[in-house]
C-alpha positions in Angstrom: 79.8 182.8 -62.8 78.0 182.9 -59.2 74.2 182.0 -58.8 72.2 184.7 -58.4 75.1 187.3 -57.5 76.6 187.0 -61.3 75.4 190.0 -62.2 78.0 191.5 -60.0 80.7 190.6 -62.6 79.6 193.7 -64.8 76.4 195.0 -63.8 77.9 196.5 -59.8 75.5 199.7 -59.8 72.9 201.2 -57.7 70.5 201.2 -60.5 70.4 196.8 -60.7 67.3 197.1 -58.8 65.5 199.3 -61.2 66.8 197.2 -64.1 65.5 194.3 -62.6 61.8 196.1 -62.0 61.8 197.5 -65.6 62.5 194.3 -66.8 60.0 192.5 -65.2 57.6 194.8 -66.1 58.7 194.7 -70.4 58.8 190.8 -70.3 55.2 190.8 -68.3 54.4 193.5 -71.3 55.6 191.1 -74.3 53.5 188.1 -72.9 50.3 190.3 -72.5 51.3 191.9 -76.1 51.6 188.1 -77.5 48.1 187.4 -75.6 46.3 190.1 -77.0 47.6 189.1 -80.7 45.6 186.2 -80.4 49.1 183.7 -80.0 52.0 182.8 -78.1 54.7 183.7 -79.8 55.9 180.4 -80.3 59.3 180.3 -82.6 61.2 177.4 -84.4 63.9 176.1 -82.5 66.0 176.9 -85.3 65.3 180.6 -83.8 67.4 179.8 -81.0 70.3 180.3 -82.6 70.8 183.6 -84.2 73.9 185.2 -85.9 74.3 188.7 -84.7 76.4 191.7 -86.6 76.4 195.4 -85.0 74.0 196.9 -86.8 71.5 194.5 -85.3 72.9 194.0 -82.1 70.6 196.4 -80.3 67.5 194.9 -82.1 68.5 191.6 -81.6 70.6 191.1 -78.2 69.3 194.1 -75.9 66.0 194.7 -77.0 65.6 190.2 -76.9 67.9 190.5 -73.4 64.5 192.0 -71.7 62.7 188.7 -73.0 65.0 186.1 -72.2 68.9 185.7 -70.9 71.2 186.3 -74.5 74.4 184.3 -74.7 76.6 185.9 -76.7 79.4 183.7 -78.6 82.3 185.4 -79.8 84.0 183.2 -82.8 86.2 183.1 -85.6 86.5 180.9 -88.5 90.1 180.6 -88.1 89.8 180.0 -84.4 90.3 176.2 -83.4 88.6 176.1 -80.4 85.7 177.8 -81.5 84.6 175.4 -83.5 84.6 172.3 -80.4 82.6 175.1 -78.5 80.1 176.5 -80.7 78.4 173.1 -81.9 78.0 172.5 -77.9 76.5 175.7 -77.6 74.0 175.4 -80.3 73.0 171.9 -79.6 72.1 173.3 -75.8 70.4 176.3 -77.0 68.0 174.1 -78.2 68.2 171.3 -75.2 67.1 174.6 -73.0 64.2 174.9 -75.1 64.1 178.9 -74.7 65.2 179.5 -71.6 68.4 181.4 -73.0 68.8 182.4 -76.7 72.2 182.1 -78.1 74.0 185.3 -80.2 76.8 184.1 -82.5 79.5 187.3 -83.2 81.9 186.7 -85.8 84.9 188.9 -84.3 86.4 189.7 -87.9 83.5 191.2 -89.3 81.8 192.7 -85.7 85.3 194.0 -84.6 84.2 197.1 -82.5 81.4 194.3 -80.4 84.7 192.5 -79.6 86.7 195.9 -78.5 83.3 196.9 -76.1 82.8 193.7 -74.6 86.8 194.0 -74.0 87.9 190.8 -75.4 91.1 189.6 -75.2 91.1 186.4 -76.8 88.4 183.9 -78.1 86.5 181.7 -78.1 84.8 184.2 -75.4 81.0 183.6 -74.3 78.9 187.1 -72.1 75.6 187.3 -71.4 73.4 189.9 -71.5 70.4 190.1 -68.8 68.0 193.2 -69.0 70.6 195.1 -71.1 73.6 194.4 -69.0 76.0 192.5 -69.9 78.4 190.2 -68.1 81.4 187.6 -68.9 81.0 183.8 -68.6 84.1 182.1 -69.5 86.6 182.9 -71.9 88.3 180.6 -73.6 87.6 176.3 -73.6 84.9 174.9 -71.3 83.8 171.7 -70.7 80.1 170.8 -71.1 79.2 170.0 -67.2 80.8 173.7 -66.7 78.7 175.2 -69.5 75.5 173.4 -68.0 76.6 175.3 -64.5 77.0 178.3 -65.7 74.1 178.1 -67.9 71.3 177.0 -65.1 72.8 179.6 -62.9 71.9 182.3 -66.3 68.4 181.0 -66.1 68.1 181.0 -62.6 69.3 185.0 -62.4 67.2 186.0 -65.4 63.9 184.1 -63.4 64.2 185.2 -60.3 65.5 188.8 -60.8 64.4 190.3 -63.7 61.2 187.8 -64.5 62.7 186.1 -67.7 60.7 183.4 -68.0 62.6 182.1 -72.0 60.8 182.0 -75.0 58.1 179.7 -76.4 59.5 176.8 -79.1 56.8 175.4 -81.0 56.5 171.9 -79.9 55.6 171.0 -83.4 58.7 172.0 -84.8 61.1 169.7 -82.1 62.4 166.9 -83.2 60.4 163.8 -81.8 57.0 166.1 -81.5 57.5 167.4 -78.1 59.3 169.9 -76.3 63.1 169.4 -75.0 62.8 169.0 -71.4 64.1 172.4 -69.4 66.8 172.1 -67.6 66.1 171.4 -63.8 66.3 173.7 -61.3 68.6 173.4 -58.2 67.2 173.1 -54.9 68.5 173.3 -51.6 67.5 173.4 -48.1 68.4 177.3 -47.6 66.4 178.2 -51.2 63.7 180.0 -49.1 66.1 182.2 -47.0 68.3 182.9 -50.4 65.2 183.9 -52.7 64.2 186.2 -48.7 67.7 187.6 -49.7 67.2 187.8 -53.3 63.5 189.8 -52.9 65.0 192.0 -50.6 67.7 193.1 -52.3 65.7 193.5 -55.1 63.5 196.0 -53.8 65.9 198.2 -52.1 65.8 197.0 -48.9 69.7 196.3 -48.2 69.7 196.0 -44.7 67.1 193.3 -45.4 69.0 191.3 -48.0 72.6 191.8 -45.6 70.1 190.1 -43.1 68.7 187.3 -45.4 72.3 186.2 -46.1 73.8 186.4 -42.4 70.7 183.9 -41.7 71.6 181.4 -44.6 75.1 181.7 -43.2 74.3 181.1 -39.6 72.9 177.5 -40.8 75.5 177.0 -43.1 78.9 178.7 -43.0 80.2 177.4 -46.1 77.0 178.5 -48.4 79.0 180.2 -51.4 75.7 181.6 -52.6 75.3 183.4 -49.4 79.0 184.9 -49.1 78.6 186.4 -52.4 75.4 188.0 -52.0 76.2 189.4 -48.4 79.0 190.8 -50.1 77.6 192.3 -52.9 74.3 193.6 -50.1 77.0 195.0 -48.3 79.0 197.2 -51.2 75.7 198.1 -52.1 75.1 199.6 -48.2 78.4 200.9 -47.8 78.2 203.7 -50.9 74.3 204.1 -50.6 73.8 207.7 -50.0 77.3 208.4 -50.0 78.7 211.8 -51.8 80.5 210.3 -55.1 82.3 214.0 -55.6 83.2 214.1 -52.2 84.7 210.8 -51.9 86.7 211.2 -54.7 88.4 214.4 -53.6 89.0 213.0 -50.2 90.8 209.9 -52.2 92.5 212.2 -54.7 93.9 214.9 -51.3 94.3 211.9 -49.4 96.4 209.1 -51.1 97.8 208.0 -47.9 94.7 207.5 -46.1 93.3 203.6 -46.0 89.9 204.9 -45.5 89.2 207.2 -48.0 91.0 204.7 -50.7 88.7 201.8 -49.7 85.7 204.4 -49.9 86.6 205.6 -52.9 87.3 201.4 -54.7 83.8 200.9 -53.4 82.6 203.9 -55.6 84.7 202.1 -58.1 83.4 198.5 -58.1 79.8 199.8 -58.0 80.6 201.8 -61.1 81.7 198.9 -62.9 85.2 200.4 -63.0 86.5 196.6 -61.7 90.5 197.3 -62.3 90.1 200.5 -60.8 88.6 199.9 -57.7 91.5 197.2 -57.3 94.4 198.8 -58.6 93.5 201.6 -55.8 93.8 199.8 -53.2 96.7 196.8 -54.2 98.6 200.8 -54.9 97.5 201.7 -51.5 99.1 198.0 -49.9 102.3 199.5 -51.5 102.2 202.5 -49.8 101.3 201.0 -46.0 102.6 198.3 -43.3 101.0 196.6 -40.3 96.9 197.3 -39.8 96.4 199.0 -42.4 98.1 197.0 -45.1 95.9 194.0 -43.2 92.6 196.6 -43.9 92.8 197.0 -47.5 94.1 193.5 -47.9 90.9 192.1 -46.2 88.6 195.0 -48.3 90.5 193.6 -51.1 89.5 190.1 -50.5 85.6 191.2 -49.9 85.6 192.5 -53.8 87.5 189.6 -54.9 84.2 187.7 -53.4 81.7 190.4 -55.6 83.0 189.8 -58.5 83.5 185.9 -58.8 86.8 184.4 -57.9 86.9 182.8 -61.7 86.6 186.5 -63.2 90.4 187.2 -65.0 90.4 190.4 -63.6 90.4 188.9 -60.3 92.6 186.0 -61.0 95.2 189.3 -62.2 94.7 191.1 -58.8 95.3 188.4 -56.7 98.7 188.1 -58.4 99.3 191.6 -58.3 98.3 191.9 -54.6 100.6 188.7 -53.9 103.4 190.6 -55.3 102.8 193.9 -53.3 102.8 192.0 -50.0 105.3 189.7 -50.6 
């Protein structure tokens, strides 16, 4: 998972920046809710760590996702590794102190959850941010890499979408104070990339695509920085673009390098990730010289949206080795 540009794993949509306003606006509405009730909504810790079946999974992991960041932990009794990962994920839920709440699926009793989260294997651990959902990790992880990914969650849901976690009764912690939260990276480019963040946040691409340029005139080699530009600059190349139109042109046009990459940008921002690369890895088949080096290059720009860790990426790579070599 990237900071701050994760969401671009599954949530790659034009409408991310009215996701991220609603949800700021229902978590503001839930403290002032809490407020006017006279408490704080304080829960147990043991709250922190809730089993989840699909007739409560809208209750309890979108509906709670507009609160605080859900991690979702798909397990199995029979499945060794799940049980070295679970206890680690449990035992942080309630080291974070509320700043994610953790959903454990059982995948033999939830098994449609598994087939729409598209699960291949598990132990297999997705978020959900203001109703979107996104993949983690699959499979083992060691604890350092969970505590990455995990601050980088926290981060997204704080900054974006105005998560702030839940409240844990301090009485109710072991020792008679609350765990301390987790801390926060800093950097000396955090103003430019929460510039970047805002921007892109409010619509204002050109803004964000900016931002991120100025991060990366300082420092070249900022990952945060090459992710977001890329994912400011999908978002600007299909803004008021004509989807129906595109698509013909792709569909009369199968030869044409243009209209493909137009067309896998449509794609990626739809959240139709294989799509948008199988296009164009078919397209590399089809052409030589500059315009095998065009959609290679395109090709690599998406690989940057959507994480270089995500599967689907690691498989295109492979498949776009192949079609070159």
């Amino acid at each position: 998972m990237q900071p701050r540009n994760m969401s671009m794993s599954g949530v790659v949509d034009l409408a991310a920046v009215k996701a991220a306003q609603e949800a700021k606006a229902k978590a503001e509405q839930a403290r002032a809710q809490a407020a006017r009730e006279g408490g704080t909504g304080a829960i147990s810790p043991a709250d922190l760590v809730i089993d989840v079946d699909e007739a409560g999974f809208e209750r309890d992991v979108l509906q709670r996702s507009a609160e605080v960041p859900v991690v979702i932990d798909f397990w199995a009794e029979w499945c060794e590794p799940c049980k070295q990962l679970s206890p680690v994920l449990e035992r942080l839920a309630v080291e974070y102190n509320g700043r994610f709440l953790l959903a454990k699926v059982d995948v033999d009793a939830n098994q449609m959850l598994m087939q729409q989260f598209g699960i291949q294997g598990i132990p297999a651990v997705f978020a959900v941010v203001a109703g979107q959902a996104l993949p983690l990790f699959q499979g083992a992880a060691g604890e350092a890499q969970i505590r990455q990914t995990l601050d980088q969650l926290v981060q997204v849901g704080e900054q974006r979408f105005g998560l702030t976690g839940l409240t844990v009764d301090p009485e109710a912690v072991p020792g008679g104070a609350p765990a301390a939260a987790p801390a926060q990276p800093t950097g000396p480019h955090d103003g430019l990339l929460e510039a970047a963040v805002q921007a892109l946040d409010s619509g204002d691409l050109s803004g964000a695509v900016q931002a991120y340029k100025n991060v990366l005139n300082e420092d070249p080699g900022n990952e945060e920085a090459k992710l977001g530009l890329a994912q400011a600059e999908l978002l600007q190349r299909v803004q008021g673009v004509d989807p129906q139109q595109v698509r013909r042109d792709a569909a009369d046009k199968p030869a044409d390098v243009q209209a493909q990459i137009a067309a896998a940008d449509l794609d990626l921002v739809g959240g139709h990730v294989e799509d948008a690369f199988g296009r164009l890895i078919e397209t590399v088949q089809r052409t030589v010289g500059d315009d095998r080096d065009t959609l290679r290059m395109r090709l690599v720009e998406l690989f940057e949206v959507v994480g270089p860790d995500d599967p689907r990426v690691i498989a295109a790579r492979r498949a776009l080795a192949r079609a070159l070599f």
